[in-house]
C-alpha positions as CSV (number, residue, x, y, z in Angstrom):
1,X,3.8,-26.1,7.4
2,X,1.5,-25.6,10.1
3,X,-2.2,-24.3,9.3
4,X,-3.4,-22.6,12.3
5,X,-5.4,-19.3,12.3
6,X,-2.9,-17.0,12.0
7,X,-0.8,-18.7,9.1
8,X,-4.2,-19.0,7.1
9,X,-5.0,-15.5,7.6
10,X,-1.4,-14.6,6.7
11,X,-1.5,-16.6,3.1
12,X,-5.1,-15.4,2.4
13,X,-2.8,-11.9,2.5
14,X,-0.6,-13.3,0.3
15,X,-3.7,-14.2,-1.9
16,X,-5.7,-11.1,-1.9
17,X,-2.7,-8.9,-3.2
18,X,-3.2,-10.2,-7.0
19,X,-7.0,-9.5,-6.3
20,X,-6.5,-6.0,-5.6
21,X,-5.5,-5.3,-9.2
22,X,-7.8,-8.1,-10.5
23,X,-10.8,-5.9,-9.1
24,X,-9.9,-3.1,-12.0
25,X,-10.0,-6.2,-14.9
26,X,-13.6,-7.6,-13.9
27,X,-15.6,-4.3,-12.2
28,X,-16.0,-1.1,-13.3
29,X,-15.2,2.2,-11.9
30,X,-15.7,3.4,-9.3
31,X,-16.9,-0.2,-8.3
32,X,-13.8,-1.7,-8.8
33,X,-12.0,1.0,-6.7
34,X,-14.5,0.1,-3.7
35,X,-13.7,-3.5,-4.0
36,X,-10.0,-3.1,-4.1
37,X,-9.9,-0.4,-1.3
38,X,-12.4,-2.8,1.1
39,X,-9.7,-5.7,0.1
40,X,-7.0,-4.1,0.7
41,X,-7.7,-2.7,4.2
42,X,-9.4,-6.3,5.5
43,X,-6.3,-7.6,4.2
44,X,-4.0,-4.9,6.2
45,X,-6.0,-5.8,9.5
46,X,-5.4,-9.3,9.2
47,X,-1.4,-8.1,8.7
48,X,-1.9,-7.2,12.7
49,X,-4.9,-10.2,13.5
50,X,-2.3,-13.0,12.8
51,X,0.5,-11.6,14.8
52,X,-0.9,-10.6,17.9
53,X,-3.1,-14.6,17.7
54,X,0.0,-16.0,16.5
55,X,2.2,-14.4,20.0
56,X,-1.3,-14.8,21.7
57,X,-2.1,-18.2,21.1
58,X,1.6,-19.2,21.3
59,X,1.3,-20.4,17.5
60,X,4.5,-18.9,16.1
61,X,6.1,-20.9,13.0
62,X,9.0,-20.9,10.2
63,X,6.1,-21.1,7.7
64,X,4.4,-17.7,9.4
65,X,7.7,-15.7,9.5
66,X,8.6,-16.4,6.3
67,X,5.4,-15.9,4.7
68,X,4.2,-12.5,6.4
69,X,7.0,-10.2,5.2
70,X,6.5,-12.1,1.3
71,X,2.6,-11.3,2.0
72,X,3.2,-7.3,3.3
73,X,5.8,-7.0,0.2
74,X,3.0,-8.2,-2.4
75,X,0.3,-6.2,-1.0
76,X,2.2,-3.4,-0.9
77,X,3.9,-3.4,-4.6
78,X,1.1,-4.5,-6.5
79,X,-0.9,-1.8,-4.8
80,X,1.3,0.8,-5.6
81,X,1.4,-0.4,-9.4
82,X,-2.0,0.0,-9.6
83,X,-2.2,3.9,-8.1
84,X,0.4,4.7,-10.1
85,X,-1.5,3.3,-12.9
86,X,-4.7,5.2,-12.4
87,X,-3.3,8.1,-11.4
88,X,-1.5,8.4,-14.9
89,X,2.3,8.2,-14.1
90,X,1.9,11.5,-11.5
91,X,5.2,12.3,-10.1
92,X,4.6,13.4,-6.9
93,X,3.2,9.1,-6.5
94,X,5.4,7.1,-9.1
95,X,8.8,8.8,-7.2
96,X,7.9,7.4,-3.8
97,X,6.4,4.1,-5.0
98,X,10.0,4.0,-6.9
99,X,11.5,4.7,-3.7
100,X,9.3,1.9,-1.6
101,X,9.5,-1.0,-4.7
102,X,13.5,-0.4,-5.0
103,X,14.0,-0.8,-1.2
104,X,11.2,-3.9,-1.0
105,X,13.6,-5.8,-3.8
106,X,16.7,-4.5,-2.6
107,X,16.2,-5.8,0.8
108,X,14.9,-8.9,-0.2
109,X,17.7,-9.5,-2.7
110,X,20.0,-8.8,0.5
111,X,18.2,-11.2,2.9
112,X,18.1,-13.7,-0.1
113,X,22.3,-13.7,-0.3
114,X,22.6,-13.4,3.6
115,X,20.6,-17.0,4.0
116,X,20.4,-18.3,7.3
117,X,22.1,-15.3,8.5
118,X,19.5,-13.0,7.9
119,X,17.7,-14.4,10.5
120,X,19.8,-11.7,12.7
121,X,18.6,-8.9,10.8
122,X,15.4,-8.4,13.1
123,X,12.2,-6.5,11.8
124,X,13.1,-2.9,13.7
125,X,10.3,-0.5,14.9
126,X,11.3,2.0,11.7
127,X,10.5,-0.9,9.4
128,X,7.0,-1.5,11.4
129,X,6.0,2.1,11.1
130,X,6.7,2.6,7.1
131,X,4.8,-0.6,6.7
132,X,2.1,0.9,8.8
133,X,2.6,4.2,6.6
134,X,2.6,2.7,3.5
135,X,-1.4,0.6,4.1
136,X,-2.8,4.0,5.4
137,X,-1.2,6.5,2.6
138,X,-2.4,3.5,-0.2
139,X,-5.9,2.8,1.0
140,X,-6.1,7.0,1.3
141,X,-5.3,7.1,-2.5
142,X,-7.6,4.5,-3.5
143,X,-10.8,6.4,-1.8
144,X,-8.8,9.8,-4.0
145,X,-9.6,7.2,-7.2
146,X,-13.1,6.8,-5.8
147,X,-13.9,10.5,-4.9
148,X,-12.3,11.4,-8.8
149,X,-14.0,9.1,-10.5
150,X,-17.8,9.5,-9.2
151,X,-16.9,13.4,-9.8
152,X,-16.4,12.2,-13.6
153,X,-19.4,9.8,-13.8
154,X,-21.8,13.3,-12.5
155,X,-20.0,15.5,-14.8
156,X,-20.4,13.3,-18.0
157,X,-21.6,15.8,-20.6
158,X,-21.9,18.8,-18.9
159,X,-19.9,22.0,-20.1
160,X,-16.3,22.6,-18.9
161,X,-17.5,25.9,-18.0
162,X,-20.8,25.1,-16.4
163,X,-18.1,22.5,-14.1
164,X,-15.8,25.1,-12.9
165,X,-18.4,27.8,-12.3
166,X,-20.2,24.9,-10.3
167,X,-17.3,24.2,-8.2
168,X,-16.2,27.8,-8.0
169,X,-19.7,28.2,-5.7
170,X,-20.9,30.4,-8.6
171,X,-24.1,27.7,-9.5
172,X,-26.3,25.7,-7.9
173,X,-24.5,22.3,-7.2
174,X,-27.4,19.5,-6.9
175,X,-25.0,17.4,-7.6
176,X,-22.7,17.7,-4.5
177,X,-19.5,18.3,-7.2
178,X,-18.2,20.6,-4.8
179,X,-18.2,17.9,-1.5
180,X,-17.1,15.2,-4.1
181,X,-14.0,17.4,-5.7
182,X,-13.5,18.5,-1.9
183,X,-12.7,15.2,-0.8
184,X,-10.7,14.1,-4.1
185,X,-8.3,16.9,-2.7
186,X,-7.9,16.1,0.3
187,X,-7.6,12.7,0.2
188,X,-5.1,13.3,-2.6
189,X,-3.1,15.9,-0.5
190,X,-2.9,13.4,2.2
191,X,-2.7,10.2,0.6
192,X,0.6,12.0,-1.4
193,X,2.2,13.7,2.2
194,X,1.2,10.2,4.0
195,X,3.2,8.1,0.8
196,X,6.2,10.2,0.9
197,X,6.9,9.9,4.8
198,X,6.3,6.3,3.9
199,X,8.7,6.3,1.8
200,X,11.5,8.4,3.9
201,X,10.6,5.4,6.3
202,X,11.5,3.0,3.8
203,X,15.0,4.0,3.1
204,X,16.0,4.7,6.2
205,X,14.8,1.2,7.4
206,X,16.6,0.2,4.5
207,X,19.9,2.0,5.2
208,X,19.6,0.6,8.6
209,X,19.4,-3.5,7.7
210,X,22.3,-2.2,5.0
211,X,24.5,-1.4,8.0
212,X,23.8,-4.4,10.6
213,X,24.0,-6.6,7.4
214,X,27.9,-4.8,6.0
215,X,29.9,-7.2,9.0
216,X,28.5,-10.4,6.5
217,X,28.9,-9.2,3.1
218,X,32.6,-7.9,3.7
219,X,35.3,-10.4,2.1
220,X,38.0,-12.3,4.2
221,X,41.1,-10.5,4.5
């Protein structure tokens, strides 16, 4: 192993992926969907940092490769558990994060059989994108668990009715509920549209290292 920059800042990656969901067992909310959202998107720039220093700085390794994909994989799963968690089992999330954790496991099941020949099976531009896709849609949905929660905290005891008439712009709102449910929305809205191209991304990325991989996995005549 070689501990240079980028190969520390790729395993401290690896690291912070457990501490996104260990944020929600120590803090509470919305604190604890602060901490994981700032974690989570320092940990997603460092995915780009260490590559471009590690192609910079000429400081390419075994270790790196193989640890950056494990590192974008955990990040990206354990994310995904904990939105669909909070979010209480909503469709229109746990079918996409299906989608995206079946392809993550099925691809690394295939890479695991094809051993040293999955080296040829190159990281393709599609498979860059729906990782891209998949850090912006999930830190989108943890500021939608933000937004939802502090519109719970200022609501705490009032009327159901006194609520809706205050977000329907029929009562004063000293609270800003209505900016607060406004961005819950749309961050929702977006977060959701941004997770599902993410997660068209991710099968056909996966349908594409399916087909260059089908020449190795087909049995001698």
């Amino acid at each position: 192993m070689t501990w240079n920059i980028p190969n520390i800042l790729t395993l401290l990656r690896l690291l912070a992926a457990p501490g996104v969901a260990v944020m929600f067992l120590y803090f509470a909310r919305p604190w604890a969907d602060w901490f994981a959202l700032v974690l989570f998107v320092v940990a997603a720039l460092t995915d780009w940092i260490d590559g471009y220093l590690a192609r910079a700085w000429k400081q390419e390794s075994k270790f790196g490769a193989m640890l950056d994909p494990i590192a974008d994989k955990a990040m990206v799963v354990i994310a995904l558990l904990v939105i669909t968690g909070f979010s209480g089992m909503d469709p229109w999330i746990l079918l996409p994060a299906t989608v995206i954790i079946f392809r993550e496991v099925f691809v690394s099941g295939l890479r695991e059989f094809l051993g040293d020949t999955a080296g040829l099976l190159k990281v393709t531009n599609i498979a860059k994108w729906k990782t891209t896709a998949q850090m912006v849609a999930i830190a989108v949905l943890f500021a939608t668990g933000i937004f939802g929660h502090m519109l719970l905290e200022r609501t705490w005891g009032m009327e159901p009715a006194m609520i809706e008439q205050i977000l329907l712009g029929g009562a004063d709102d000293p609270l800003g509920l209505r900016r607060i449910d406004q961005a819950a929305r749309v961050t929702w809205w977006v977060g959701v549209a941004l997770l599902w191209c993410a997660a068209a991304l991710t099968l056909l990325s996966g349908f594409d290292y399916l087909r260059k991989a089908m020449p190795y996995l087909r049995d001698a005549p």
